[in-house]
C-alpha positions, -999 to +999 in steps of 0.1 A: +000+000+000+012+035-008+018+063+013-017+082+020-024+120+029-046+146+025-032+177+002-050+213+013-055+237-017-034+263+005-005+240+011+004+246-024+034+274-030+020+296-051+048+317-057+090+318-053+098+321-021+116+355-026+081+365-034+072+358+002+103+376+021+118+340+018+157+338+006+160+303-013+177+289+014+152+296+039+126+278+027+112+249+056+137+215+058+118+186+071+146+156+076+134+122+082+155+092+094+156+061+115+168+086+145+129+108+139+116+134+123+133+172+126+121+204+113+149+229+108+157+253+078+177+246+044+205+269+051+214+245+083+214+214+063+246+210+068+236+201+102+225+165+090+250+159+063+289+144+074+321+151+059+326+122+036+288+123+024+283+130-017+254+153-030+249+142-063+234+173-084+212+175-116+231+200-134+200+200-163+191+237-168+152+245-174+138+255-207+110+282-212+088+254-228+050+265-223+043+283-259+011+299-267-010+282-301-043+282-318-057+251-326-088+252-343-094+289-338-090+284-299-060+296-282-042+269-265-008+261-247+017+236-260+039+221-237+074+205-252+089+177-235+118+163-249+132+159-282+135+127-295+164+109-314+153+117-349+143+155-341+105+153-335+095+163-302+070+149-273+045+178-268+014+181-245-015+203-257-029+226-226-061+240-220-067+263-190-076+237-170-057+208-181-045+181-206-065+180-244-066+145-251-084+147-281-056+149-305-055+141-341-025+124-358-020+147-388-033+177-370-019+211-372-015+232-352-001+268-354+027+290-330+038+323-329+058+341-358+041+317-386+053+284-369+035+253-364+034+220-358+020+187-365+010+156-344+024+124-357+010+095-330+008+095-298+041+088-277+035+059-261+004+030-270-029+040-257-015+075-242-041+101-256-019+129-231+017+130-252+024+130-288+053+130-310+050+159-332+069+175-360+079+211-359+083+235-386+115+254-371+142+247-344+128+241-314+154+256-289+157+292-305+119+288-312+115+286-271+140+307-266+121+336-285+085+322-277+081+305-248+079+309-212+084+286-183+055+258-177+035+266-146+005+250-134-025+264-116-016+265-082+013+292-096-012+321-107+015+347-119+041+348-142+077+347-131+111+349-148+129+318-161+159+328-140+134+314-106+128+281-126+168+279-129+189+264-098+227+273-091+235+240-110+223+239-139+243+241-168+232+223-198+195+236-214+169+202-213+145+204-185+109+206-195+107+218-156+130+228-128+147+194-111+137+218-081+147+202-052+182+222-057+164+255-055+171+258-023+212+255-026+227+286-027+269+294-042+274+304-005+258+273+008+274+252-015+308+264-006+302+264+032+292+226+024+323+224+006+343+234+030+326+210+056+338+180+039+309+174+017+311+163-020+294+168-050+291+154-079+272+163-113+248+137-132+225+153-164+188+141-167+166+159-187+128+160-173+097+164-193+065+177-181+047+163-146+018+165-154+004+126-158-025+114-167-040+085-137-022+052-140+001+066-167+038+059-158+067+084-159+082+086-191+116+073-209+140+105-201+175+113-214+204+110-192+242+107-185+264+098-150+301+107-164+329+080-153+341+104-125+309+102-108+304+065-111+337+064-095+333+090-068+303+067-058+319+039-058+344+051-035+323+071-012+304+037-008+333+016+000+343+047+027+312+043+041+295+077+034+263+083+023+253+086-014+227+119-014+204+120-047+195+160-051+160+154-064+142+126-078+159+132-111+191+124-096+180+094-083+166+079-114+196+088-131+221+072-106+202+040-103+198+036-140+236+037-141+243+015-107+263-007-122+289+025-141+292+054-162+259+053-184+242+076-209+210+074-234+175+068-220+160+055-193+131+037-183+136+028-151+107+033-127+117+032-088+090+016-062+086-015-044+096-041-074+129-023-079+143-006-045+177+016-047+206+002-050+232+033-051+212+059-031+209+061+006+188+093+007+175+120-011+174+156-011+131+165-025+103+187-025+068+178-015+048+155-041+009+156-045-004+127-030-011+107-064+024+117-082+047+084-090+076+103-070+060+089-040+070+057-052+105+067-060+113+080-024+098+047-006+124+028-029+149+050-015+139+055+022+111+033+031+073+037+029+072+037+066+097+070+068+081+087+038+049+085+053+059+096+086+076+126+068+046+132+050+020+133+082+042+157+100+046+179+065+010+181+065+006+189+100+034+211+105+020+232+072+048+223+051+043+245+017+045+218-016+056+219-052+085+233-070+089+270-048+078+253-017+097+234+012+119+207+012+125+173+025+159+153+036+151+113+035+178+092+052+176+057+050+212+053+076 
């Protein structure tokens, strides 16, 4: 049985945290752990880390990838995902209030500056949410020009892609922010740093979160470089802890647990495939029917997830990508 709670509408952070008076690193740090559950703040995370431990950062950098279209005379949202192999791209057509799932192959439909693009079939067998589609012009200076970051409706206002961007990132690819490294900070970083902690970089491009029930996450591209394979290894064998920033992390490091690995992966964490490499995780709050849930019980253990998840809810923990953030130990 999965974890269960109860989500209120007003848990949801509805804007960046600077918004709110909040510096990133002051957002709420909820760490769970065989020893209990503590509440403290991001900055001191430090305070639950050990020399010797290895944060292992998403260094995927967010794209502005929500574009306004007209399909059918009606203004719409397209939502690009991830370009595939032979240069179409997954795409998600928006209306206000969610998904349209009532794509055509062969249909058209038209983006700013005389662009367009056309649905080819959906992405995966009996998905009516994603489709591969064909576009008229180069996607990345397209977005670039035309798009702005995704944003769901719990986020009412607009904000810059610079606070959909963490201090990591360094390679264009996200559909959305791998957030949970919002929160880290250059001077944080470098206090950590200077603690004894390492880091290391892993790439995983996400696509958009926004599933439809029963629908599992999708295929993303990825790449662990040798030196991080091999700083894992060796902080395993010196008995530190292996610290996934962010779910995306995770699913990148397990999908290369046995070495250095790149291309696309598949893998889906939960009960039928536990961690092997990570022995916690650095991650905002999930809504109560994401697959993520499933992903941090392979890390951590139902039993501590929910227990972190009860005292989020009770303590008022905000959730989503500009909301508080949790530390899951498993040791």
């Amino acid at each position: 049985m999965n974890i269960r709670f109860d989500l209120p509408a007003e848990l949801s952070a509805s804007a960046p945290p600077e918004a709110r008076g909040v510096a990133r690193d002051g957002v709420r740090l909820l760490v769970a752990s065989p020893a209990g559950v503590h509440h403290s703040v991001f900055s001191s995370v430090g305070s639950f880390l050990s020399a010797g431990d290895l944060l292992v950062v998403n260094t995927s950098g967010t794209l502005p990838a929500a574009v306004d279209a007209v399909r059918g005379g009606e203004p719409i949202a397209v939502h690009f995902s991830t370009p595939l192999d032979d240069g179409s791209w997954i795409i998600e057509l928006r209306a206000p209030d969610g998904p349209l799932l009532d794509g055509r192959a062969g249909e058209a439909v038209s983006l700013p500056g005389g662009a367009a693009l056309t649905l080819l079939a959906p992405f995966a067998p009996g998905s009516r949410r994603l489709w591969r589609a064909a576009v008229s012009v180069p996607v990345p200076g397209f977005l670039a020009s035309a798009g702005r970051p995704i944003r769901y409706g719990y986020v009412p206002g607009e904000w810059p892609l610079s606070d959909y961007q963490t201090v990591f990132a360094r390679e264009p690819g996200s559909a959305e922010m791998p957030s949970a490294a919002r929160p880290f900070t250059a001077s944080l970083v470098t206090r950590l740093v200077t603690d004894g902690v390492l880091f290391a970089p892993v790439v995983l491009h996400t696509g958009v979160s926004s599933p439809e029930a029963g629908e599992p996450p999708q295929a993303e591209r990825y790449r662990v470089p040798a030196p991080t394979s091999a700083l894992v290894s060796w902080v395993r064998s010196q008995g530190g802890r292996v610290i996934a920033v962010g779910t995306t992390a995770a699913r990148a490091l397990e999908s290369a647990a046995d070495g250095a690995a790149s291309g696309w992966t598949d893998l889906v964490l939960g009960p039928d495939r536990p961690a092997r490499v990570v022995d916690g995780i650095v991650t905002g709050l999930h809504a109560p029917d994401a697959s993520h849930l499933l992903l941090l019980e392979a890390v951590a253990g139902r039993d501590l997830v929910q227990r972190a998840y009860d005292a989020a809810v009770e303590r008022r923990y905000l959730w989503h990508e500009f909301g508080d953030v949790s530390l899951l130990l498993r040791r």
